[in-house]
C-alpha positions as CSV (number, residue, x, y, z in Angstrom):
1,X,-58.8,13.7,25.3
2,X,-58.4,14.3,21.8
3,X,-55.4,16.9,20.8
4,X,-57.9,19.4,19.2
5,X,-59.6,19.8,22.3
6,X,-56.6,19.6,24.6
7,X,-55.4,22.9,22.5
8,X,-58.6,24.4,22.9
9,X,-59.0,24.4,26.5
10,X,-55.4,25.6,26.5
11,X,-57.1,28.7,24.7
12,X,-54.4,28.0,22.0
13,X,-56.9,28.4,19.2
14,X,-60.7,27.0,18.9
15,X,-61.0,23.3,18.1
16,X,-61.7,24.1,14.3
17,X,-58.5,26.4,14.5
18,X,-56.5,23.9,16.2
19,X,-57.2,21.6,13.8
20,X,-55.4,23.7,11.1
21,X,-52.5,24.1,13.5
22,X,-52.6,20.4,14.0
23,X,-52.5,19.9,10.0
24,X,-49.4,22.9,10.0
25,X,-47.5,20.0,11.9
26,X,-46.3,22.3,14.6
27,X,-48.0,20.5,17.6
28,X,-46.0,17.4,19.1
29,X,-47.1,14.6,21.2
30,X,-44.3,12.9,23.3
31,X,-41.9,14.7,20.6
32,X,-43.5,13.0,17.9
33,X,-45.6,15.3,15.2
34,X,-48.9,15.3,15.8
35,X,-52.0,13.9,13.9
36,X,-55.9,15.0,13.4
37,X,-57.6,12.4,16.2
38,X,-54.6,11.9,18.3
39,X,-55.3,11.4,22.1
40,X,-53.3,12.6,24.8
41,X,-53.5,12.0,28.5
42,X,-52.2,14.0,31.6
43,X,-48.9,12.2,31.4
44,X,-48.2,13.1,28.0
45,X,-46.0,16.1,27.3
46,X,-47.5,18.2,24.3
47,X,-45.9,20.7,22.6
48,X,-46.3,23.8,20.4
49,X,-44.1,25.4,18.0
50,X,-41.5,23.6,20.5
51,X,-43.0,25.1,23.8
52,X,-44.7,22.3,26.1
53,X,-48.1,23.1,27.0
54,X,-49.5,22.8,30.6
55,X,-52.2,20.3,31.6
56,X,-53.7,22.9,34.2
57,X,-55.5,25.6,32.6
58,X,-57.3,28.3,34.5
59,X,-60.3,29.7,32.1
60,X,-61.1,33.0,32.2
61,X,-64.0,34.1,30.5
62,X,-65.4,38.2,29.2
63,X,-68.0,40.0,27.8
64,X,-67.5,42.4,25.7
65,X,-69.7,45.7,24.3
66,X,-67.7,45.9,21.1
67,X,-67.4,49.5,19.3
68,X,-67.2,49.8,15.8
69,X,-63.2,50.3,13.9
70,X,-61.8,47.1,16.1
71,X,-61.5,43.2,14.4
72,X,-62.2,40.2,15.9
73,X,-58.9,38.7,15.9
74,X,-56.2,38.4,18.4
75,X,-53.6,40.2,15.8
76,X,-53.9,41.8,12.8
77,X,-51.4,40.7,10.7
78,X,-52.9,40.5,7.1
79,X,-52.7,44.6,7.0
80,X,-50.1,46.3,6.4
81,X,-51.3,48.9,8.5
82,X,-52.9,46.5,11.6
83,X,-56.1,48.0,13.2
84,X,-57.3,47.7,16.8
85,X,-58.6,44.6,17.4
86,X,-60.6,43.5,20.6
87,X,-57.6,42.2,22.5
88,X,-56.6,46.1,23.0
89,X,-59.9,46.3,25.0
90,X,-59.6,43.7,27.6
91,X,-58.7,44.7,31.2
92,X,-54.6,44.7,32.3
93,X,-54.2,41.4,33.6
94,X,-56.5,39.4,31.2
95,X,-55.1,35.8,30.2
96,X,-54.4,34.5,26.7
97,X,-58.0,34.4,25.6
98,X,-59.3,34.3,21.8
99,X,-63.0,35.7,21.1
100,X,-65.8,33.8,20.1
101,X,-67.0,33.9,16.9
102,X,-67.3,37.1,14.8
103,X,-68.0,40.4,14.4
104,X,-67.3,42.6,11.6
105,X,-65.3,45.8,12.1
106,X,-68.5,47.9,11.3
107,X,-70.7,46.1,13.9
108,X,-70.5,46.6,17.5
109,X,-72.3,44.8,20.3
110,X,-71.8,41.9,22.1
111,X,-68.6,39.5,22.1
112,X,-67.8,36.6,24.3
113,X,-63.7,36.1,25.3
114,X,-62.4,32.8,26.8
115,X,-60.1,30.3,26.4
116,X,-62.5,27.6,27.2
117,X,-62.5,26.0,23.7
118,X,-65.1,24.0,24.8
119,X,-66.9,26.5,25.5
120,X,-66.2,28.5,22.2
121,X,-67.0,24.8,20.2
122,X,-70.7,25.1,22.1
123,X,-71.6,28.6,21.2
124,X,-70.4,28.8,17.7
125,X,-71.5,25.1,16.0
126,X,-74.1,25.2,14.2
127,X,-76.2,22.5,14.8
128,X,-76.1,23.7,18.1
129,X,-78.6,26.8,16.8
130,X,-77.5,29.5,19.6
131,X,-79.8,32.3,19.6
132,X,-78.5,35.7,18.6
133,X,-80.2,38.9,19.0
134,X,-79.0,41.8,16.5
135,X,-80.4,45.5,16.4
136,X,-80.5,46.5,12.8
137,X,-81.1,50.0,11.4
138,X,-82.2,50.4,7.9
139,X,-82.7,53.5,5.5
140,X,-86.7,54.3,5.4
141,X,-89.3,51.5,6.0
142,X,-89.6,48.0,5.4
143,X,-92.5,46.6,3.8
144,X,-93.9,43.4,4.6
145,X,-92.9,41.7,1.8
146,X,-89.5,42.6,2.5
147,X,-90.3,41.6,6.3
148,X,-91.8,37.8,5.1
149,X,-89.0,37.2,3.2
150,X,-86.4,37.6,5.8
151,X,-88.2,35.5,8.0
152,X,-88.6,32.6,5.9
153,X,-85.4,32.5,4.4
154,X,-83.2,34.4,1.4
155,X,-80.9,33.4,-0.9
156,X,-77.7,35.8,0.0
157,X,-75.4,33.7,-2.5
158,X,-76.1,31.3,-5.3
159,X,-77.8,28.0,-3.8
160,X,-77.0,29.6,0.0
161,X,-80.3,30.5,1.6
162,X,-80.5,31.5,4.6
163,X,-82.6,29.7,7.8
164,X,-85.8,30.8,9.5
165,X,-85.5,33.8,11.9
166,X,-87.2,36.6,14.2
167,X,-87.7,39.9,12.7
168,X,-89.7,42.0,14.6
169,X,-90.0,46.3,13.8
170,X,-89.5,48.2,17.1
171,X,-89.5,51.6,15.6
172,X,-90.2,53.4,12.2
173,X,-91.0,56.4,10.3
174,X,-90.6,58.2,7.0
175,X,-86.7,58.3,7.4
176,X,-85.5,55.0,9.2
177,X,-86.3,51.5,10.4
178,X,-85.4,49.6,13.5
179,X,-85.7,45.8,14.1
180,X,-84.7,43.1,16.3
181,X,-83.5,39.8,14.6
182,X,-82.8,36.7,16.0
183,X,-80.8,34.5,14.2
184,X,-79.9,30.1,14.9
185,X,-77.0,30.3,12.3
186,X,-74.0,32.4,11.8
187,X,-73.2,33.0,8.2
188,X,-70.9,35.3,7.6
189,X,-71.5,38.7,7.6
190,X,-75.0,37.2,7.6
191,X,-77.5,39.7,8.4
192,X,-76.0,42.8,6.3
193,X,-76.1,40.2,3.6
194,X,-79.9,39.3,4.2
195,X,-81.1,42.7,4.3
196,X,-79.1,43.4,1.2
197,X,-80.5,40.9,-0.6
198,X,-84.2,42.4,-0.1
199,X,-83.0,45.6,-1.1
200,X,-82.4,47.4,2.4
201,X,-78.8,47.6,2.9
202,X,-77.5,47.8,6.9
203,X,-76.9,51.2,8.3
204,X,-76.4,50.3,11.8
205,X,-76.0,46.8,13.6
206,X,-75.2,45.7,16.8
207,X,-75.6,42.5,18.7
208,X,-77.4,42.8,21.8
209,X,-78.3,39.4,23.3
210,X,-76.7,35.5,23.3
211,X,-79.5,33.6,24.4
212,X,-80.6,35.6,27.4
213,X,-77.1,37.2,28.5
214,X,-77.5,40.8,27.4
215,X,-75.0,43.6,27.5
216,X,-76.9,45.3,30.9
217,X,-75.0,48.0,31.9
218,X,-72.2,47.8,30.3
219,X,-71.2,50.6,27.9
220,X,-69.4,50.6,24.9
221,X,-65.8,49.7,24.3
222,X,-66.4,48.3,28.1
223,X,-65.9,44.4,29.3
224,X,-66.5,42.4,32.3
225,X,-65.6,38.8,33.7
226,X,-68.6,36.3,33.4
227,X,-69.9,35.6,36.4
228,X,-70.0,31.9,37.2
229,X,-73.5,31.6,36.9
230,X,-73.4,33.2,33.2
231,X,-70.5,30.5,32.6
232,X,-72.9,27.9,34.0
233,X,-75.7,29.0,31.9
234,X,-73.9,29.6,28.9
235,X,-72.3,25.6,29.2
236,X,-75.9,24.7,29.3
237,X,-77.5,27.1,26.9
């Protein structure tokens, strides 16, 4: 197994972020530093920062309903006043888990929480083209123009144009506009960036579905274990 994944089923980091604590120098294989495509086996003793690291790891997996005023990080240390972040909204007893992907401290909605790196590689690469559903809530109405243009792409950043997607108006009048839009990509702070470039900046946003896993009764600021057949669907999404 190569010594990115190894970390990231350890819920150390994701693969990609394991890879910069790979490059740091503070992993070590057999107490030699290790290097970017190493491969380690069940008799090998890996360490980090100097601690060794199990080769038995129980996953845990969570879904969140994230509220708005918490980041998606497991500390907030570049602050010198650190905000919430999700971690202070799992249950007592949760493992060492890391969340998947993004969301920015103004959007709420649905987060996934493991430390499945596997997992967390699946759902977040982008040639992978996971659907994500996001409720958006604009300033007065969108005209079609606007509406064509977001679905066939916009350029949110010079020579950065954004893919195909689903925008569909579920409710309007004089004062405010709804919509449902699905995006394959995850650019970020993608869709605040989109409507911004057509003139409609974001007033509201929350993500609301992962494929087909939805946030179904669960309220906001509250999470949930995965059951196993959500953990089986979303390893075969």
């Amino acid at each position: 197994m190569r010594i990115n994944k190894f970390l990231a089923e350890q819920g150390v980091a994701s693969r990609r972020g394991a890879d910069g604590i790979i490059a740091e120098g503070r992993v070590t294989i057999n107490g030699k530093t290790a290097k970017a495509g190493d491969d380690v086996s069940p008799s090998d003793e890996v360490a980090l920062d100097g601690k060794l690291l199990s080769h038995k790891v129980k996953f845990e997996y969570y879904l969140l309903n994230k509220p708005k005023g918490f980041v998606c990080t497991v500390s907030d240390e570049k602050t010198e006043r650190p905000r919430k972040t999700v971690m202070d909204l799992l249950p007592a007893g949760a493992g060492k888990v890391f969340p998947v992907g993004r969301l920015d401290y103004n959007t709420e909605g649905l987060l996934i929480l493991t430390n499945d790196g596997s997992l967390a590689y699946r759902l977040t690469a982008p040639q992978n083209e996971i659907p994500k559903t996001y409720l958006v809530k604009v300033n007065g109405s969108v005209t079609s123009a606007q509406l064509n243009r977001l679905r066939e792409g916009v350029e949110i950043e010079k020579g950065i144009v954004t893919k195909k997607c689903r925008v569909n108006v579920i409710e309007t009048d004089k004062a405010y506009t709804k919509l449902h839009v699905t995006l394959t990509e995850g650019k970020n702070r993608e869709i605040r960036r989109m409507f911004e470039a057509v003139g409609k900046p974001v007033e509201f946003l929350k993500r609301i579905r992962l494929g087909d896993l939805t946030l179904s009764g669960l309220d906001r600021g509250a999470c949930r274990s995965l059951s196993p057949e959500e953990v089986f669907y979303l390893k075969n999404l």
